[in-house]
C-alpha positions as CSV (number, residue, x, y, z in Angstrom):
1,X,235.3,131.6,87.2
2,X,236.0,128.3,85.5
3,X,234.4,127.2,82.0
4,X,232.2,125.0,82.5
5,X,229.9,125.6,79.6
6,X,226.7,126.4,82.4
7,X,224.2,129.3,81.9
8,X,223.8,132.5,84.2
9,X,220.6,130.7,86.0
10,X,222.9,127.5,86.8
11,X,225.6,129.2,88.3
12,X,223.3,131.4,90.5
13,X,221.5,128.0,91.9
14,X,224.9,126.6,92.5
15,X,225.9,129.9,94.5
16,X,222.7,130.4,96.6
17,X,223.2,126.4,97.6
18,X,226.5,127.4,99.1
19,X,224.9,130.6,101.4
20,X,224.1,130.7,105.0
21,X,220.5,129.9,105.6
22,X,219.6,133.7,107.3
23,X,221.1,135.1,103.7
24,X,218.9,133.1,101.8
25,X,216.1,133.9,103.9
26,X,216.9,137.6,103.0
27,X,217.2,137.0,99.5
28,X,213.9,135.5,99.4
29,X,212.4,139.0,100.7
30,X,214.2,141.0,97.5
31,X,211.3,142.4,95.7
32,X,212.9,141.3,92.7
33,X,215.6,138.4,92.1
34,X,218.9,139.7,91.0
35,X,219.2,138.7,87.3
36,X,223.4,137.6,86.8
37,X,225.4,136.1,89.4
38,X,227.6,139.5,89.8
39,X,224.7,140.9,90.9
40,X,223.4,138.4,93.4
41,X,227.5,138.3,94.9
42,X,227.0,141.5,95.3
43,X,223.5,141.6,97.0
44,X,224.8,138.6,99.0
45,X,227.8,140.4,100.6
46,X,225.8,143.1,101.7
47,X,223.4,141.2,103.4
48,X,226.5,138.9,105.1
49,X,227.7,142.3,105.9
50,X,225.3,143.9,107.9
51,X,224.1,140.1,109.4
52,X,227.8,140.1,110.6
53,X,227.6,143.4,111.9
54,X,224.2,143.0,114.0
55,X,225.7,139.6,115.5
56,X,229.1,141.9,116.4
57,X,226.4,144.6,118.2
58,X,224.3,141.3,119.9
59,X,227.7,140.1,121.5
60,X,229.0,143.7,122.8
61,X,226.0,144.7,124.3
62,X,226.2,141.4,125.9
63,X,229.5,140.7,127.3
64,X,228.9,145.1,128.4
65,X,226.0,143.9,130.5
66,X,227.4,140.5,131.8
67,X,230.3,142.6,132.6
68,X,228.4,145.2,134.8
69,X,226.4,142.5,136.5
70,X,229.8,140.8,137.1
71,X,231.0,144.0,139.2
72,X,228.4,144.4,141.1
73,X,228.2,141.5,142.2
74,X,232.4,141.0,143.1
75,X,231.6,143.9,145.5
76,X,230.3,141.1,148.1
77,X,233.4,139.8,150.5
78,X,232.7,136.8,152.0
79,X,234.0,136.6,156.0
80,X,236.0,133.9,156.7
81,X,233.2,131.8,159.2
82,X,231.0,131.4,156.0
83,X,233.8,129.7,153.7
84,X,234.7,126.9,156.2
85,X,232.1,123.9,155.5
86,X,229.8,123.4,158.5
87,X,229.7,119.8,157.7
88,X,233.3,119.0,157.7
89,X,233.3,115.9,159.6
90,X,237.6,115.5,160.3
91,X,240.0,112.4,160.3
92,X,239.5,111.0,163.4
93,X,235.5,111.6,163.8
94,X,235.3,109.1,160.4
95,X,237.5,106.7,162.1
96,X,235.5,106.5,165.1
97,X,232.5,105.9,163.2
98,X,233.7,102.9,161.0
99,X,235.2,101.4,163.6
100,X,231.6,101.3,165.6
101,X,230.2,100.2,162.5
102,X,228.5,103.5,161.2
103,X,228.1,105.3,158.0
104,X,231.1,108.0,158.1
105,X,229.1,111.0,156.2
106,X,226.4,110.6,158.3
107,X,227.1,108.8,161.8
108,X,224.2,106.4,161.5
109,X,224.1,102.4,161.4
110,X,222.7,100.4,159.1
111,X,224.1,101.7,155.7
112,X,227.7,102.3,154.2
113,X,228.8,105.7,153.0
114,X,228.3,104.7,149.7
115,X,224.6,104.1,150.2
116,X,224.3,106.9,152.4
117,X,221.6,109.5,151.5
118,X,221.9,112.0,154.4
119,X,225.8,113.1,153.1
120,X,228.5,114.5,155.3
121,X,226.6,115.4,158.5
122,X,227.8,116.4,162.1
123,X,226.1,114.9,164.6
124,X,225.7,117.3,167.1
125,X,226.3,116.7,170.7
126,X,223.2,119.1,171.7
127,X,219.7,118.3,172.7
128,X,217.6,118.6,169.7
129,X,215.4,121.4,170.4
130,X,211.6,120.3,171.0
131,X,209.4,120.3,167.8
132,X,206.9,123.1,167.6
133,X,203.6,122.3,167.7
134,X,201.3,122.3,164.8
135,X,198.6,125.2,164.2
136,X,196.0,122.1,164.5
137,X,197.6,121.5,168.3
138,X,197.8,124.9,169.2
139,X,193.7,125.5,168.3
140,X,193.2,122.4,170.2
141,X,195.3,123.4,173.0
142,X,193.9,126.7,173.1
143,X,190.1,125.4,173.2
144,X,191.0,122.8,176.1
145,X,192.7,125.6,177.9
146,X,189.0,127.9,176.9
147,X,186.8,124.9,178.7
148,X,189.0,124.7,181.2
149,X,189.0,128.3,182.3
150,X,185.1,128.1,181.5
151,X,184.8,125.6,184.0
152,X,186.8,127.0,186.8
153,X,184.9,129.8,186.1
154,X,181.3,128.3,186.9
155,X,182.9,126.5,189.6
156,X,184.1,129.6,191.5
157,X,180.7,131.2,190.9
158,X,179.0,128.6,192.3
159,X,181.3,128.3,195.1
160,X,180.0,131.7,196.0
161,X,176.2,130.7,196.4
């Protein structure tokens, strides 16, 4: 320690200023302040120490449970239909589209690929299948197809008077 002429309370300020702000914390809990600076050092390594040591635990028992979630899930093989892209749209596809004046990610006019909010999209050369109908629909079908049964009904009873 150099002479600088200070007393024992100056160099302890000057020590604690230089700590790490959990180790001050746990200073301030000490039911009694340590009264010379070899005596705080001390103090102050052990609580480094075993805040060092906790960390250490934090970060094996993490990297052992990342690591177990990490082999259960490499287990999963993927088959080799799901890794090509269905939207892969080829060479010649995207020339065919610019040259009829189309967006090439998407195959629709009116906008440049740059623009284009759809992305890389294969237009497919299938009917789109019909959309279903809504619940609403369906009730109102159903009670149209109710009167009308209702009403065939009364018609073939009174064609029997």
């Amino acid at each position: 320690m150099a002479n600088l002429s200070w007393n024992n309370s100056a160099y302890r300020a000057q020590f604690r200023c230089g700590l790490h702000w959990k180790v001050k914390e746990q200073l301030l809990m000490l039911p009694q302040d340590p009264t010379d600076l070899d005596e705080l050092v001390a103090v102050t390594i052990c609580i480094d120490n075993a805040h060092r040591e906790n960390k250490l635990d934090r970060t094996r028992t993490k990297a052992s449970s990342s690591a177990a979630r990490t082999m259960t899930t490499a287990k999963v093989t993927r088959t080799p239909a799901s890794t090509k892209s269905t939207n892969y749209v080829n060479q010649a596809k995207k020339d065919r589209r610019k040259a009829g004046g189309k967006c090439i990610k998407c195959g629709r006019k009116g906008h440049s690929a740059k623009e284009c909010r759809t992305g890389w999209r294969l237009l497919s050369t299938k009917e789109p299948k019909p959309k279903s109908r809504s619940k609403k629909e369906k009730d109102s079908g159903k009670a149209a197809a109710e009167a009308k049964s209702d009403s065939s009904e009364s018609e073939s009873e009174s064609g029997k008077e």
